[in-house]
Predicted model as a PDB file, atoms N, CA, C, CB and O in Angstrom, pLDDT in the B-factor column:
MODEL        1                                                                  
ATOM      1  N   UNK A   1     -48.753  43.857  21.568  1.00 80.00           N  
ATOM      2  CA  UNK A   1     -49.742  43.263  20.695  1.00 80.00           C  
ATOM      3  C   UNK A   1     -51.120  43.699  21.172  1.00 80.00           C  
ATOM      4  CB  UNK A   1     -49.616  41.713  20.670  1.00 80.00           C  
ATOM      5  O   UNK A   1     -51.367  43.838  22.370  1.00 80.00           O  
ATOM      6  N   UNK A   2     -52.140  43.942  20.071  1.00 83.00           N  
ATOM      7  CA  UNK A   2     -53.465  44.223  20.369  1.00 83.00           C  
ATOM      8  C   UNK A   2     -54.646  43.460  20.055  1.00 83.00           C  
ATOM      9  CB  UNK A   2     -53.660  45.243  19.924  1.00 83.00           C  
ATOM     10  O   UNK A   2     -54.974  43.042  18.944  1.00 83.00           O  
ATOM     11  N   UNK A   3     -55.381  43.292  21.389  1.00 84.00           N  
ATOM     12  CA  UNK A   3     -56.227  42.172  20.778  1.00 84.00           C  
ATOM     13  C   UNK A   3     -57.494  42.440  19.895  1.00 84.00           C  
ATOM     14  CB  UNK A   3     -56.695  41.375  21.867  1.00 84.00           C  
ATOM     15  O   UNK A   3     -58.369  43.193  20.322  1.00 84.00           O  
ATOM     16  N   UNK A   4     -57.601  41.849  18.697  1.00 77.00           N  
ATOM     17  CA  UNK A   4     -58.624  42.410  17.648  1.00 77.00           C  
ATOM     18  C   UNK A   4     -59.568  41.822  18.739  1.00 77.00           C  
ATOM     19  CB  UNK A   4     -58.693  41.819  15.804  1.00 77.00           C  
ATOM     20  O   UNK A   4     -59.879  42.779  18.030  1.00 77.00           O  
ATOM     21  N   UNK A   5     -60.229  41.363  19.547  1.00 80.00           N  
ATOM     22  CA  UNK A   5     -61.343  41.104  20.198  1.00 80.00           C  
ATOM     23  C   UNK A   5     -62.276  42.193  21.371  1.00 80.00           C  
ATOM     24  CB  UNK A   5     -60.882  39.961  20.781  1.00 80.00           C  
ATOM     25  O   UNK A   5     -63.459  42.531  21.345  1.00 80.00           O  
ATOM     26  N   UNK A   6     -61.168  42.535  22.348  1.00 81.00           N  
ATOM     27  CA  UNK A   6     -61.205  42.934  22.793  1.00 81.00           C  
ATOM     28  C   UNK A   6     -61.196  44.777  22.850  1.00 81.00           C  
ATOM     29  CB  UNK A   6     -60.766  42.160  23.058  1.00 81.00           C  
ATOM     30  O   UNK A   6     -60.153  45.428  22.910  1.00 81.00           O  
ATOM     31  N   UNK A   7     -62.483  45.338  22.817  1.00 82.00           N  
ATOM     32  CA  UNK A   7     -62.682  46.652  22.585  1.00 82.00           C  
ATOM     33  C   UNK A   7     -62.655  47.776  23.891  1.00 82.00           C  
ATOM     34  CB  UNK A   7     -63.960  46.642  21.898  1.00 82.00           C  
ATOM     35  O   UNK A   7     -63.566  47.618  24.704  1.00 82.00           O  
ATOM     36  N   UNK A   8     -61.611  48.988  24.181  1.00 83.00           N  
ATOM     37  CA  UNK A   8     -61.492  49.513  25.477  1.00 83.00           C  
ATOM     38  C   UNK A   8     -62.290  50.522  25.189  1.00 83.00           C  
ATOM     39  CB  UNK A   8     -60.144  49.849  26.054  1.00 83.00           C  
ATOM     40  O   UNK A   8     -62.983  50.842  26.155  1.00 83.00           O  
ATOM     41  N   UNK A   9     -62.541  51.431  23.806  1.00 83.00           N  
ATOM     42  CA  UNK A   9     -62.910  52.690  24.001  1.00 83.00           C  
ATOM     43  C   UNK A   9     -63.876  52.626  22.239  1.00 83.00           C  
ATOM     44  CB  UNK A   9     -61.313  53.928  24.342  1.00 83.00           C  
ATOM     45  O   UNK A   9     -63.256  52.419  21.196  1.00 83.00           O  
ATOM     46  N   UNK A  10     -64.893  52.773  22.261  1.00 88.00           N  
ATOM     47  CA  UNK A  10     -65.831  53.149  20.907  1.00 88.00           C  
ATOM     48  C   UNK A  10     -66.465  54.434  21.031  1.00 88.00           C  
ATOM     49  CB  UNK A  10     -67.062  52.100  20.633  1.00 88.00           C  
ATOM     50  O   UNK A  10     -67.221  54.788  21.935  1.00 88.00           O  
ATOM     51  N   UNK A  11     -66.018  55.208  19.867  1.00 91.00           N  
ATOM     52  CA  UNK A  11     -66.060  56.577  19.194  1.00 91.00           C  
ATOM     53  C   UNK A  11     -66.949  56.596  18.442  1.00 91.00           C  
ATOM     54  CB  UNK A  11     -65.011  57.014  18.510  1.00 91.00           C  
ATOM     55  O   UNK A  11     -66.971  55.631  17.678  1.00 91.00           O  
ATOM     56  N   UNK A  12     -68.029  57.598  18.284  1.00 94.00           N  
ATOM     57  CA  UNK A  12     -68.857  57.539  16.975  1.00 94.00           C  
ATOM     58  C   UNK A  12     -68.887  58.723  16.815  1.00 94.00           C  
ATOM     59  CB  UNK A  12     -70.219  56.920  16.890  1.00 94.00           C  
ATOM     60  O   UNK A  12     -68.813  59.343  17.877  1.00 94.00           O  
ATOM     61  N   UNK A  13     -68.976  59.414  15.799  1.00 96.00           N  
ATOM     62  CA  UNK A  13     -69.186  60.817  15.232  1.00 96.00           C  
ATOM     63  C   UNK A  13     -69.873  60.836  13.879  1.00 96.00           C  
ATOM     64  CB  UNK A  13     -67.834  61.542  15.083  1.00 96.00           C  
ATOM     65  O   UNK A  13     -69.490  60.349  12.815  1.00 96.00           O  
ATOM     66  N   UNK A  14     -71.127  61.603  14.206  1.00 96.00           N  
ATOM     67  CA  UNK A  14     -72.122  61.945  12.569  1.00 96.00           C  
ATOM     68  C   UNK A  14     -71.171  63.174  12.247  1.00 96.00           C  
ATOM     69  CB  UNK A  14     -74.311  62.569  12.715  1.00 96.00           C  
ATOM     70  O   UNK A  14     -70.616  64.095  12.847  1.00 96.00           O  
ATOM     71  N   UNK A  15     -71.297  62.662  10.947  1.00 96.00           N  
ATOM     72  CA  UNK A  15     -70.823  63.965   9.899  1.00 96.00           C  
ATOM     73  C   UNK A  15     -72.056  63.904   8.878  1.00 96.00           C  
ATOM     74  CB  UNK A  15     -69.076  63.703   8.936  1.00 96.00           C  
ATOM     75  O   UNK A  15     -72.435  62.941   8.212  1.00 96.00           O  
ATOM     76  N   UNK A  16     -72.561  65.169   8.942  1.00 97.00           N  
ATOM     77  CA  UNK A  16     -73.753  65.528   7.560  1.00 97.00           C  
ATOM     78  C   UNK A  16     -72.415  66.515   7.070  1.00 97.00           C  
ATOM     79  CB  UNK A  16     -75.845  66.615   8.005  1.00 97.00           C  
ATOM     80  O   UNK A  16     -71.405  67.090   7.477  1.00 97.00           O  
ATOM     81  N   UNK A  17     -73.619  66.100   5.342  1.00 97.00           N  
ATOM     82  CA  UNK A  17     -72.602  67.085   4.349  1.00 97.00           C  
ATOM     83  C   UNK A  17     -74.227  67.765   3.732  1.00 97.00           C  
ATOM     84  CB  UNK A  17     -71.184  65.970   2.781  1.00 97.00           C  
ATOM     85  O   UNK A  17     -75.045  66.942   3.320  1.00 97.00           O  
ATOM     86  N   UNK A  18     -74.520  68.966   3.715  1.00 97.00           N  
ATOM     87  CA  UNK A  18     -75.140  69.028   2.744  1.00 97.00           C  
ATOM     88  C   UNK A  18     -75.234  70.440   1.748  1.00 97.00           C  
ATOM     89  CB  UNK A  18     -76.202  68.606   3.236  1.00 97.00           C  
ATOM     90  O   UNK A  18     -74.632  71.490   1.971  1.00 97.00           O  
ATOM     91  N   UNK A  19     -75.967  70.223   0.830  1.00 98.00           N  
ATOM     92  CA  UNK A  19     -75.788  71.202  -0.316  1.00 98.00           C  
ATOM     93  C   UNK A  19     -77.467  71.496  -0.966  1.00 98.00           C  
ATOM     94  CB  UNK A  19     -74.605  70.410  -1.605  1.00 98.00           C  
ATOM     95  O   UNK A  19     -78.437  70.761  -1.147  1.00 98.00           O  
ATOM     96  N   UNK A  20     -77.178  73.056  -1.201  1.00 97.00           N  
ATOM     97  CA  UNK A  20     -78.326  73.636  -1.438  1.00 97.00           C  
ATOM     98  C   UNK A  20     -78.514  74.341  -2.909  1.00 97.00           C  
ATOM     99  CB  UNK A  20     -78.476  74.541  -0.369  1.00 97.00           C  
ATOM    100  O   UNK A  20     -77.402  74.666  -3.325  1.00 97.00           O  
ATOM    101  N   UNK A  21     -79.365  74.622  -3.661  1.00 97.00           N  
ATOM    102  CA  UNK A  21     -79.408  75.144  -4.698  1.00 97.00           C  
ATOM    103  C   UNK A  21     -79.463  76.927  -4.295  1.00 97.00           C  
ATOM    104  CB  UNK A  21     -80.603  74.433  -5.477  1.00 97.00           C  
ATOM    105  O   UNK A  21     -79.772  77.449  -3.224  1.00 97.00           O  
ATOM    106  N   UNK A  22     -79.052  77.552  -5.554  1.00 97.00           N  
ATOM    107  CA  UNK A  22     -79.061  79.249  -5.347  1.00 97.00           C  
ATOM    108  C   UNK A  22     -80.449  79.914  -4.986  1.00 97.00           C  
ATOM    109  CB  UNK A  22     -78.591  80.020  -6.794  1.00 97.00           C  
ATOM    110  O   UNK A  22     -80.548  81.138  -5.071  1.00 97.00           O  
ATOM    111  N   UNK A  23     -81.428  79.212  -4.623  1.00 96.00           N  
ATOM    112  CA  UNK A  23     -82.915  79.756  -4.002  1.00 96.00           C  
ATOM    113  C   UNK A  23     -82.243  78.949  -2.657  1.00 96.00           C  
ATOM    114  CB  UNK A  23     -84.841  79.094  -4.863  1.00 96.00           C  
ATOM    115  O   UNK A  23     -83.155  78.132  -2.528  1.00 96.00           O  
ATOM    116  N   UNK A  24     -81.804  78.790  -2.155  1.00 95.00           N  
ATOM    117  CA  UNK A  24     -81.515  77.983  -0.601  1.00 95.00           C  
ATOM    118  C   UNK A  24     -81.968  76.446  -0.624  1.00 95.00           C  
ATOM    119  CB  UNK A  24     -82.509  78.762   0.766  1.00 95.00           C  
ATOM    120  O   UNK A  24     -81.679  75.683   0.298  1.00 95.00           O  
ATOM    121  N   UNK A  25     -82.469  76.176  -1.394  1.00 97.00           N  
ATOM    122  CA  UNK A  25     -83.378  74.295  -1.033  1.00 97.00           C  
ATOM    123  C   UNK A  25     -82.298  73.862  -1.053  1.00 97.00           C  
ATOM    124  CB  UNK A  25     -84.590  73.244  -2.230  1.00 97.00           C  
ATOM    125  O   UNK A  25     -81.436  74.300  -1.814  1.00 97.00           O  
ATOM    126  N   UNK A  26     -82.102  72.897  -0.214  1.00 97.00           N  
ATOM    127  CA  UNK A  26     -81.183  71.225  -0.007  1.00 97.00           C  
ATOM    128  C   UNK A  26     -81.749  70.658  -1.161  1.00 97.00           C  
ATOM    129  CB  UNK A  26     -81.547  70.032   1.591  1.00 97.00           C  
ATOM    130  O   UNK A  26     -82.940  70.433  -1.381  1.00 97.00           O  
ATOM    131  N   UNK A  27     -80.788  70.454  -1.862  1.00 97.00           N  
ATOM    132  CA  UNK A  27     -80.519  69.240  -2.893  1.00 97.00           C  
ATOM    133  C   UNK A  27     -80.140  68.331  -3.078  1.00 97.00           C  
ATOM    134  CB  UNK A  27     -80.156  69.241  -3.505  1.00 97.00           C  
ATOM    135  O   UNK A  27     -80.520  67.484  -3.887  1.00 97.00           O  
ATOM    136  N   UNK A  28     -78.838  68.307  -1.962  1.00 98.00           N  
ATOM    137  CA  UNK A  28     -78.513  66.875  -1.365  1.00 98.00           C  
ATOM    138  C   UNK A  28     -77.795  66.949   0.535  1.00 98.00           C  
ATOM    139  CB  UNK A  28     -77.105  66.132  -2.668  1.00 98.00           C  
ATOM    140  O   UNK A  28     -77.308  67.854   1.212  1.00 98.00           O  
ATOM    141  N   UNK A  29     -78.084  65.512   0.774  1.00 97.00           N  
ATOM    142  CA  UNK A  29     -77.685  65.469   2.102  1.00 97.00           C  
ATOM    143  C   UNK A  29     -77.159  64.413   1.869  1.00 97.00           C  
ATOM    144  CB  UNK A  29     -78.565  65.555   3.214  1.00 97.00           C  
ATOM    145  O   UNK A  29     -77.393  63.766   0.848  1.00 97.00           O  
ATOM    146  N   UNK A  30     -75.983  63.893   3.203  1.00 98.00           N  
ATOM    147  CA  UNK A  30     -75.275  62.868   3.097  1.00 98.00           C  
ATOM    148  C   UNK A  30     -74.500  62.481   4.395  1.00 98.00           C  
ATOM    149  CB  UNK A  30     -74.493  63.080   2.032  1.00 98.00           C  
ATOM    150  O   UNK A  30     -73.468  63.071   4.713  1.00 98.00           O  
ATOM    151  N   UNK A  31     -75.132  61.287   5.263  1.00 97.00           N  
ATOM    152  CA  UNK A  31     -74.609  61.199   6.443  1.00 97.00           C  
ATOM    153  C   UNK A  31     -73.813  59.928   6.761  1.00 97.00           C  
ATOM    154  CB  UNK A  31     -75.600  61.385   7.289  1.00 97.00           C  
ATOM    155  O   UNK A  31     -74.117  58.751   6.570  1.00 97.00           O  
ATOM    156  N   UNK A  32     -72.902  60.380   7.204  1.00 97.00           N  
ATOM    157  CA  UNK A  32     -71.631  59.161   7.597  1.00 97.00           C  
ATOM    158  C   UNK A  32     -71.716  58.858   9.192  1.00 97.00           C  
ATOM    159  CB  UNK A  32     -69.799  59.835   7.242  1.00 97.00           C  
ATOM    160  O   UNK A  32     -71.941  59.869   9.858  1.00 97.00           O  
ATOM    161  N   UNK A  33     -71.613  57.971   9.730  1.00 96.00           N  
ATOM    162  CA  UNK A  33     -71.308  57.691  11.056  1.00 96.00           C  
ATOM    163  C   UNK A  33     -70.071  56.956  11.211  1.00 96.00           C  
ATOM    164  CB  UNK A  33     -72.346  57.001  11.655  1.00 96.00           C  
ATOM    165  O   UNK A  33     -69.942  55.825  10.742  1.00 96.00           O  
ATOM    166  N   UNK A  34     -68.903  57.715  12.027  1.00 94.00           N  
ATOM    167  CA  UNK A  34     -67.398  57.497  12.037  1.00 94.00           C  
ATOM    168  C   UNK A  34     -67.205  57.237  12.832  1.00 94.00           C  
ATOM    169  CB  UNK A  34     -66.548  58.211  11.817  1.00 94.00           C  
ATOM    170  O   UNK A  34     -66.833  58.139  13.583  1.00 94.00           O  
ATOM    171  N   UNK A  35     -67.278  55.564  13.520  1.00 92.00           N  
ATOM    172  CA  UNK A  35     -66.589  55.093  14.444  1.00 92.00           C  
ATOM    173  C   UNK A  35     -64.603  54.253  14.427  1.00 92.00           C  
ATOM    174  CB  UNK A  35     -67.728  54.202  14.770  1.00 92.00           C  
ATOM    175  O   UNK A  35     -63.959  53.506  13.690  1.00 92.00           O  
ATOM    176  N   UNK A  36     -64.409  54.930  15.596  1.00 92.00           N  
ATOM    177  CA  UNK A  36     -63.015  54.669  16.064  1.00 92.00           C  
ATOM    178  C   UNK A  36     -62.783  53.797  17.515  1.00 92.00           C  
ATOM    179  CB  UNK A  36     -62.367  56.107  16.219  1.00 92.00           C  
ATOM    180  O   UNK A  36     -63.147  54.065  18.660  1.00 92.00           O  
ATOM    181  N   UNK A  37     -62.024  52.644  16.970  1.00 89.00           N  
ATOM    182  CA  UNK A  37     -62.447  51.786  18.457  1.00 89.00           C  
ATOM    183  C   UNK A  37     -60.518  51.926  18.704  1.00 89.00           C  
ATOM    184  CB  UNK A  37     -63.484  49.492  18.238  1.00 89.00           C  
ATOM    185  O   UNK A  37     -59.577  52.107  17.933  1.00 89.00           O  
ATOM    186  N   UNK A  38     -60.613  51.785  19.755  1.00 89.00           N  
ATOM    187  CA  UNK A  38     -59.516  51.404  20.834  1.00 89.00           C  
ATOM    188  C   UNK A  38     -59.056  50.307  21.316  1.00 89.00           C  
ATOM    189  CB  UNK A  38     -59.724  51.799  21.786  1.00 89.00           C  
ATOM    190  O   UNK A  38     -59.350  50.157  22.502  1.00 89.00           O  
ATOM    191  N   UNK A  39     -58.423  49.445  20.839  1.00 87.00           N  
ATOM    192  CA  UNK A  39     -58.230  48.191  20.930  1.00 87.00           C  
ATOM    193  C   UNK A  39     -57.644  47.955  22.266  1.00 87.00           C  
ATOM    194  CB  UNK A  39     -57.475  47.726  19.857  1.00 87.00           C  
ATOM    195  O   UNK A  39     -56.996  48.949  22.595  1.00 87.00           O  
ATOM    196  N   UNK A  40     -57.617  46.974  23.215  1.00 89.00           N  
ATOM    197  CA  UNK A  40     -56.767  46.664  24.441  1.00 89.00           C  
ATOM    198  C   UNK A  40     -55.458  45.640  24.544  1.00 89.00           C  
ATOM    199  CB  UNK A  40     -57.705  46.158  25.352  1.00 89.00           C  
ATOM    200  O   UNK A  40     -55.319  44.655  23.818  1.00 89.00           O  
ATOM    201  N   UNK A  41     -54.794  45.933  25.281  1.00 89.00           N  
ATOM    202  CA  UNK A  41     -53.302  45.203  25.472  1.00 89.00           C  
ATOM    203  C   UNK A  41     -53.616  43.785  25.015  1.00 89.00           C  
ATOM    204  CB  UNK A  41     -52.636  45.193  27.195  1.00 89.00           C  
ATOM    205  O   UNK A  41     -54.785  43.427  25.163  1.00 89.00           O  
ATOM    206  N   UNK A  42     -52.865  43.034  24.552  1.00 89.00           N  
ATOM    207  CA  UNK A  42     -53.404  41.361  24.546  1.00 89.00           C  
ATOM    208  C   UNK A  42     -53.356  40.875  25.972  1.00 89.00           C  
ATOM    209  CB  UNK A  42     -52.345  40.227  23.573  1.00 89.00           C  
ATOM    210  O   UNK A  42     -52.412  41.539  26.398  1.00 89.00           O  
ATOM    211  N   UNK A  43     -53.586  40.470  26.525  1.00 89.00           N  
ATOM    212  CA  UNK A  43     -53.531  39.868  27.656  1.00 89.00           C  
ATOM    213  C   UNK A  43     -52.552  39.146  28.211  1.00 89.00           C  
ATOM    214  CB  UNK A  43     -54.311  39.290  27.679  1.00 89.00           C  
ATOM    215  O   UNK A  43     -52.042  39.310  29.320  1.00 89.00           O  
ATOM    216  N   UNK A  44     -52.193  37.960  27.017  1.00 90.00           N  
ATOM    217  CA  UNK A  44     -51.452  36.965  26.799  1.00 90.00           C  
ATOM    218  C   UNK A  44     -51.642  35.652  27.760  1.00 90.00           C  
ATOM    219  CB  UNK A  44     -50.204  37.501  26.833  1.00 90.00           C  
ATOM    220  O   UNK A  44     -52.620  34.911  27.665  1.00 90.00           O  
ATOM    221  N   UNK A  45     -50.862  35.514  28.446  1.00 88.00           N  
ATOM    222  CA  UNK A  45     -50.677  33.934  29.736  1.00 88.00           C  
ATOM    223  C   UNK A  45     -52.506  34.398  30.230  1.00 88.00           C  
ATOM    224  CB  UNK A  45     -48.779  34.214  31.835  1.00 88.00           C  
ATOM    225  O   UNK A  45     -53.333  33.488  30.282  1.00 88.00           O  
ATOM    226  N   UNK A  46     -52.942  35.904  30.562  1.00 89.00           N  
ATOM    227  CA  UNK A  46     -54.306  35.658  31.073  1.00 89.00           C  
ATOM    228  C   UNK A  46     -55.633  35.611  30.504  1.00 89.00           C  
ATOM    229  CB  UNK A  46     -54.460  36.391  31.824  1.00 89.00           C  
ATOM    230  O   UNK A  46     -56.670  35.962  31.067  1.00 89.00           O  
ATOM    231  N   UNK A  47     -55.483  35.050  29.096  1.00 89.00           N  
ATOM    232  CA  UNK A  47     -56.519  35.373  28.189  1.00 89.00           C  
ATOM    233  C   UNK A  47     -56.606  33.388  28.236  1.00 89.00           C  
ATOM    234  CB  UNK A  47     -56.021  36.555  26.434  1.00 89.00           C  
ATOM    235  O   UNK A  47     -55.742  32.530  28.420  1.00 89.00           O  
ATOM    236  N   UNK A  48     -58.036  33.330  27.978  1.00 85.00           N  
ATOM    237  CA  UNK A  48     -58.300  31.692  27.768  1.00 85.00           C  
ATOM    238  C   UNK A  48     -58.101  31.108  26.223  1.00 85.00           C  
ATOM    239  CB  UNK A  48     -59.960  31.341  28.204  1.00 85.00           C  
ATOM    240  O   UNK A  48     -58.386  29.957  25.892  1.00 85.00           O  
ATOM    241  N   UNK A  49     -57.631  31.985  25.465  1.00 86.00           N  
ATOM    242  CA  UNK A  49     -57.272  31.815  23.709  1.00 86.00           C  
ATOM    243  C   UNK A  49     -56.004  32.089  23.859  1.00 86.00           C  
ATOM    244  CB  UNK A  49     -58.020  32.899  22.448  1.00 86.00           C  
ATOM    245  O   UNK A  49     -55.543  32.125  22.718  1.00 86.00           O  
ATOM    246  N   UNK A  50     -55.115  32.320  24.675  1.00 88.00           N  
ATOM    247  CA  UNK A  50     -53.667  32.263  24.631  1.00 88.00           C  
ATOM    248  C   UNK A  50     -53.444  30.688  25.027  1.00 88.00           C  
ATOM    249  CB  UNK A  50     -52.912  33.422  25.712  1.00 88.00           C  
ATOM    250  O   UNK A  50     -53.910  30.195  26.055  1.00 88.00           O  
ATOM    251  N   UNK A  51     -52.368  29.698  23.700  1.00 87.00           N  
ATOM    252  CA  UNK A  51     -52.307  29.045  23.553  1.00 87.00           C  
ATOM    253  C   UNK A  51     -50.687  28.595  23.274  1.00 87.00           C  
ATOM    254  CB  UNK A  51     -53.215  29.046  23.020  1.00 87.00           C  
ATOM    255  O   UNK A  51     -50.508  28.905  22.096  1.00 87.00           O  
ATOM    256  N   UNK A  52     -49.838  28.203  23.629  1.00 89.00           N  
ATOM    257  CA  UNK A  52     -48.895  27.443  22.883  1.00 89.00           C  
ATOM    258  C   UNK A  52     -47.750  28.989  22.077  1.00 89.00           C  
ATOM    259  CB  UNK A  52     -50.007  26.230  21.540  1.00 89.00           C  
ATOM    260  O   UNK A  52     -47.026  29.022  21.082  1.00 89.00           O  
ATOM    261  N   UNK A  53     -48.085  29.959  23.045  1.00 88.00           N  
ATOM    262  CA  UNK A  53     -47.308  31.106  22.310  1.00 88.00           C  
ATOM    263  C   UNK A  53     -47.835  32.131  21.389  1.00 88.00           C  
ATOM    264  CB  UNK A  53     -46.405  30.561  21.574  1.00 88.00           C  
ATOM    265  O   UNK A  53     -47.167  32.987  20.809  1.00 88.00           O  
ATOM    266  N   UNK A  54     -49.360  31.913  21.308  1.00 87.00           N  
ATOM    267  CA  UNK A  54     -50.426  32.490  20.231  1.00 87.00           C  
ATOM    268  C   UNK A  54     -51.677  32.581  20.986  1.00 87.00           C  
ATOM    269  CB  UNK A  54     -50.666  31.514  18.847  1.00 87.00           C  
ATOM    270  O   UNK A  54     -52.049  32.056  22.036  1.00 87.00           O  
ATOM    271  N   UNK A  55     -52.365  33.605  19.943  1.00 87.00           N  
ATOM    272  CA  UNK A  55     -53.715  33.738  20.191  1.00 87.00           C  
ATOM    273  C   UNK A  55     -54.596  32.637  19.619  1.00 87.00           C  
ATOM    274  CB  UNK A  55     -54.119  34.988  19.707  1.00 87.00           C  
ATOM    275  O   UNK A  55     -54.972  32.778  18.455  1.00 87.00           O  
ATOM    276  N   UNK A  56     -54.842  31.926  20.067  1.00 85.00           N  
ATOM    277  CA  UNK A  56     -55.762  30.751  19.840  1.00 85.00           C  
ATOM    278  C   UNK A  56     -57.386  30.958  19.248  1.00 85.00           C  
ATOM    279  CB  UNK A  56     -55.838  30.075  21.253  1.00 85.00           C  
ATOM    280  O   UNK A  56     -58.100  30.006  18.931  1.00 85.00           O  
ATOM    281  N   UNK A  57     -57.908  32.762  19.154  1.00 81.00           N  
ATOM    282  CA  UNK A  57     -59.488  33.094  19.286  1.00 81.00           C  
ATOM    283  C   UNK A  57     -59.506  31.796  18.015  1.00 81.00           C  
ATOM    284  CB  UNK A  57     -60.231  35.156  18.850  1.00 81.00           C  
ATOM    285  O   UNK A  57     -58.601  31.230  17.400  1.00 81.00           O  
ATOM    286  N   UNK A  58     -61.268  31.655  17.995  1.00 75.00           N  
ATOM    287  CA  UNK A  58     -61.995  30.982  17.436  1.00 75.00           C  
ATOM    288  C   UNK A  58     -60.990  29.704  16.748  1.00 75.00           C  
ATOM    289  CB  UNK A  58     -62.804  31.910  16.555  1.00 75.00           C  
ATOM    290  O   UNK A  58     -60.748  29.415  15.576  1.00 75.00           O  
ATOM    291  N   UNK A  59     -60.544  29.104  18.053  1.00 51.00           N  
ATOM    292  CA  UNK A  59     -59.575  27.440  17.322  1.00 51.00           C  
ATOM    293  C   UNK A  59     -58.993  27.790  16.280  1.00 51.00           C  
ATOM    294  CB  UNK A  59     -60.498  25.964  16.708  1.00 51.00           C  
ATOM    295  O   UNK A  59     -59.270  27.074  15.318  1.00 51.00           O  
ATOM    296  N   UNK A  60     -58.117  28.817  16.032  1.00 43.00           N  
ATOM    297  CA  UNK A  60     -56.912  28.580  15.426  1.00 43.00           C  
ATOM    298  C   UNK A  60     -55.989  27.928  15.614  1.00 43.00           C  
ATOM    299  CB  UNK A  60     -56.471  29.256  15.309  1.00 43.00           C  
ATOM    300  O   UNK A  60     -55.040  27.961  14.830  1.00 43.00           O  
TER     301      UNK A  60                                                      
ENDMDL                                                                          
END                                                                             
């Protein structure tokens, strides 16, 4: 199990796209930032939201 809380590894990558008219000018640009996170083991018995057999985050 993975804990949605807990983050081991964050990725970001810009991607530009862009496009030019037949004299060369940019006509359009377009930038994304693509992050990828890495979630960590649940912990379980050593996490303080492990509860009763469950993840307990925010009083469930």
């Amino acid at each position: 199990m993975k804990c949605p809380y807990n983050v081991k590894l964050v990725e970001q990558v810009n991607q530009n796209h862009y496009e030019y008219d037949e004299n060369g000018y940019n006509t359009f640009h377009q930038h994304k930032l693509v992050e990828t996170k890495m979630l960590m083991d649940c912990l379980e018995q050593e996490c303080a939201a492990w509860q009763n057999g469950r993840c307990r985050y925010r009083g469930d």
